[in-house]
N, C-alpha and C positions, 0 to 999 in steps of 0.2 A: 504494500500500500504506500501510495508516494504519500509527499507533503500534503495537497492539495486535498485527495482524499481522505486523512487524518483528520484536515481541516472542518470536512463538511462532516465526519462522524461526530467532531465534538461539538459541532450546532449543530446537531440533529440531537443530540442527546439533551442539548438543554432545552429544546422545543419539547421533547418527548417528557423531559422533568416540569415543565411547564405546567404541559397536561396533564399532570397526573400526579401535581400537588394537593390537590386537595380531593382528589378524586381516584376511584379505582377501575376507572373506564375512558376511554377515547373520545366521549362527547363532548364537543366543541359550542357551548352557548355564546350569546352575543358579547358578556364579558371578560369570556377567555379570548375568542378573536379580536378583541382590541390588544390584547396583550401577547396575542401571537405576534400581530401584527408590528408591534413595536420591535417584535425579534429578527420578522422576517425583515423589515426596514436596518435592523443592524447588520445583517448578514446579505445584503443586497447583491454584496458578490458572487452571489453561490445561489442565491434563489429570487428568481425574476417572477414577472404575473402567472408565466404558462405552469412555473413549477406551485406557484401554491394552488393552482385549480387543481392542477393532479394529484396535489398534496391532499389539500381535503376530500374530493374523490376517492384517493386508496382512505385515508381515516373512515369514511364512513361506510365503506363495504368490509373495511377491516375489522370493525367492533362488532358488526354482525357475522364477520368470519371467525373471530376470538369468541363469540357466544355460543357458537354450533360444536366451536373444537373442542372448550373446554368441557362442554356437555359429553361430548365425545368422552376424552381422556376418563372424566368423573365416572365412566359408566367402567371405563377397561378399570380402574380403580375400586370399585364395588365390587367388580367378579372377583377381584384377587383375593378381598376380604373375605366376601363372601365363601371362599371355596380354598380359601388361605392355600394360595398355589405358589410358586418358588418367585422369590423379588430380583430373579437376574433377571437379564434379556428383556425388556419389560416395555418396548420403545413403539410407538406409535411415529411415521415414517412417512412424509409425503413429498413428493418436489412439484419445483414450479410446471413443469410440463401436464401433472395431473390436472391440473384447471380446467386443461381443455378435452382431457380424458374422463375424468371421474363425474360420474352423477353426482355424487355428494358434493365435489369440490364446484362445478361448474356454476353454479349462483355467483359465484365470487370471483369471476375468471378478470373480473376489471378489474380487481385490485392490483391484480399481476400485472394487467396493462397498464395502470398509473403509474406502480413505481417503475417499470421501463420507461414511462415516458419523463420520468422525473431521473434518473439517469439516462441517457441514450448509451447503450455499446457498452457501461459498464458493468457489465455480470458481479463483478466483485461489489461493487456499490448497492444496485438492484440483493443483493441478498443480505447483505450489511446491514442494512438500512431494514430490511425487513424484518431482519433475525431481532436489531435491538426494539423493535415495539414491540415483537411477540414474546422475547425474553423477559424484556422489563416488570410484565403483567405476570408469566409462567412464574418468575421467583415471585410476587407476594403471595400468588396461591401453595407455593412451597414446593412448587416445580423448578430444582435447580440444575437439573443434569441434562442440559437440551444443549443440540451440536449442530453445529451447520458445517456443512462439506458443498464442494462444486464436483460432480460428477459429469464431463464429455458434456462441460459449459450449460447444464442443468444445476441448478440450486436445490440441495437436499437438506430437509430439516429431519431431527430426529430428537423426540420427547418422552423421557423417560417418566411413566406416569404412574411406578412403583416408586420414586424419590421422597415423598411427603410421608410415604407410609414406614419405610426407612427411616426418615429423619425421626415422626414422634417414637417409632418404636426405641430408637438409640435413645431418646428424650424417655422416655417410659423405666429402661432398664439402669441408664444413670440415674434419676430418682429413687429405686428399686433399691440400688446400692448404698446412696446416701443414706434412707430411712436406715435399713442395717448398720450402719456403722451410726446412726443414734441412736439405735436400739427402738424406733418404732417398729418396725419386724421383725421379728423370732426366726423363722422359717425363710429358708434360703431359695427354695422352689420359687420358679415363675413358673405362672399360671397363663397359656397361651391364651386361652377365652379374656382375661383380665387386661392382656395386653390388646388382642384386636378392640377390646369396649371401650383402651384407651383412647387406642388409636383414631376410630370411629367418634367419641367425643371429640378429641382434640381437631379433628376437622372440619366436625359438626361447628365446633367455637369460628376456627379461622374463617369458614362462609360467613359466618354471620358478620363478622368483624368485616369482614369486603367488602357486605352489602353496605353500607351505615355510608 
């Protein structure tokens, strides 16, 4: 990644912080667009009138693409609980070229074509740029294991949607350890049913904390 590209990732990121300071979604009301605006006005170099139409464009087929996935991942997430199956390999796996293959994906094939049109010819940028709004969101739901790759100039995402169940479970078994060495436990057994009820609360909790 040269200079220039470095450049436009780190104002893309503060647009993207912008957004999503006081919010845990992509919706742009009339008080944030004055304050985008004032970014886009800083950053004039790098994003002219064509780029923020396409800008807002991919943002709003993007939050209704972020709605459908996460629903998605949330479901591959329940069967695991549910049927407490092994937390390797766990990765749900799409690239850019399915847009215009996949049923499911195809609602959202503009998005694809906004952010090419807000890069032209950059692949590296076109997935850059796309990975950090889709990451930014994946880490507060506690999805932190997601990887992006260029495959034969296709953009590959890939979302590990066992990571949250991971994470409370390690959170579960460190508690587990501390009460025993306070002596609130006697009994050194974990209890797997004890640990998925955590697990399942504690992301019962963080939904709720999202929504707000």
């Amino acid at each position: 990644m040269n200079n220039d590209e470095k450049r436009i990732v780190i104002e893309m990121q503060s647009i993207i912080d912008l957004i999503l300071e006081e919010q845990n979604t992509y919706a742009i009301d009339r008080n944030l667009m004055f304050k985008l605006n004032e970014l886009f006005n800083k950053y004039d170099k790098d994003f002219d009138n064509d780029f923020i139409v396409s800008y807002l464009n991919f943002i709003e087929t993007f939050s209704m693409f972020f709605d459908m996935l996460i629903e998605k991942i949330k479901e591959y997430e329940l069967d695991i609980l549910d049927e407490q199956t092994a937390l390797d390999d766990c990765f749900f796996v799409f690239n850019f070229n399915e847009f215009n293959e996949k049923e499911v994906l195809m609602p959202y094939k503009d998005m694809i074509e906004s952010i090419k049109e807000m890069f032209p010819k950059n692949i590296l940028l076109q997935g850059s740029i796309f990975f950090m709004h889709l990451n930014t969101l994946l880490r507060r739901y506690k999805f932190k294991n997601n990887k992006i790759r260029i495959v034969d100039k296709n953009i590959v995402i890939s979302i590990d949607y066992a990571d949250r169940i991971i994470y409370f479970r390690e959170e579960y078994i460190t508690n587990f350890r501390h009460e025993l060495e306070e002596g609130i436990r006697t009994g050194v057994f974990i209890d797997d049913r004890e640990i998925n009820n955590y697990v399942r609360e504690e992301i019962y909790n963080l939904e709720n904390e999202l929504d707000i």
